[in-house]
N, C-alpha and C positions, 0 to 999 in steps of 0.2 A: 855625864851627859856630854858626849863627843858629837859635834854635828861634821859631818864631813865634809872635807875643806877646811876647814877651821881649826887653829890651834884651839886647845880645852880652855876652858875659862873655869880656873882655879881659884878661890879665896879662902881666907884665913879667917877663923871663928872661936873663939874662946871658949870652952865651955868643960864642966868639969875636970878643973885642976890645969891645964893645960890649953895652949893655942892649936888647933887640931886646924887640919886643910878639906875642904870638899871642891866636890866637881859644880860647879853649877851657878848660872850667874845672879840669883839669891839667895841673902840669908837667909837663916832659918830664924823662925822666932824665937822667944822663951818660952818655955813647953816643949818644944818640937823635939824632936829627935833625929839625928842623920849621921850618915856614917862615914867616919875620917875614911882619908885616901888610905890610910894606916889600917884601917880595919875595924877599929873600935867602934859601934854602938856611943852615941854619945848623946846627950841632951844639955841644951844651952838653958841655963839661968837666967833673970831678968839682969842680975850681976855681971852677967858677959857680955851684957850688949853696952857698950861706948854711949849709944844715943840715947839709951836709958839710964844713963848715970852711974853706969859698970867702969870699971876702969882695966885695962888689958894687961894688969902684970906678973900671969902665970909663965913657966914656961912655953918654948915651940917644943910642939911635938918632933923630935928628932926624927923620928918614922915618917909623918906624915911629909915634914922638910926633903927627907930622901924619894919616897913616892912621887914629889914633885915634881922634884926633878927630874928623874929617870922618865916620866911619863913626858916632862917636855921636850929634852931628847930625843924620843920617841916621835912625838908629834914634828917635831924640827929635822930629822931623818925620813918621815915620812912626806911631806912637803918638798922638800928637796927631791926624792924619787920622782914626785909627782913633777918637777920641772926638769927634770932629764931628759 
């Protein structure tokens, strides 16, 4: 979810095995399901949410970490154009 103008608003969400990234500026519940920047299909556990009493110590998705980035580059190069 890119609004233009706007840099993306990224967060980091736990959820099967691994700290996975989406677009979008809420979480998802437990049940839900969305899909890392990485590409995976994923679904959050009641275990991965922090405010329900989860605690966050699987790994980062290494994939979803590089998608991050590259997409904020991206967003940061476009912005810059746009003040040219």
């Amino acid at each position: 979810m890119h609004h233009k103008g706007r840099s993306p608003v990224f967060r980091w969400q736990q959820a099967e095995g691994k700290r996975h990234a989406l677009d979008g500026p809420f979480a998802p519940r437990p049940g839900e399901t969305f899909t890392a920047l990485c590409g995976a299909e994923v679904t959050v556990a009641r275990q991965d949410v922090p405010q329900l009493g989860g605690h966050w110590f699987d790994p980062t998705c290494s994939d979803c970490a590089q998608e991050w980035l590259r997409r904020q580059e991206e967003a940061r190069s476009n912005e810059e154009r746009c003040l040219a």
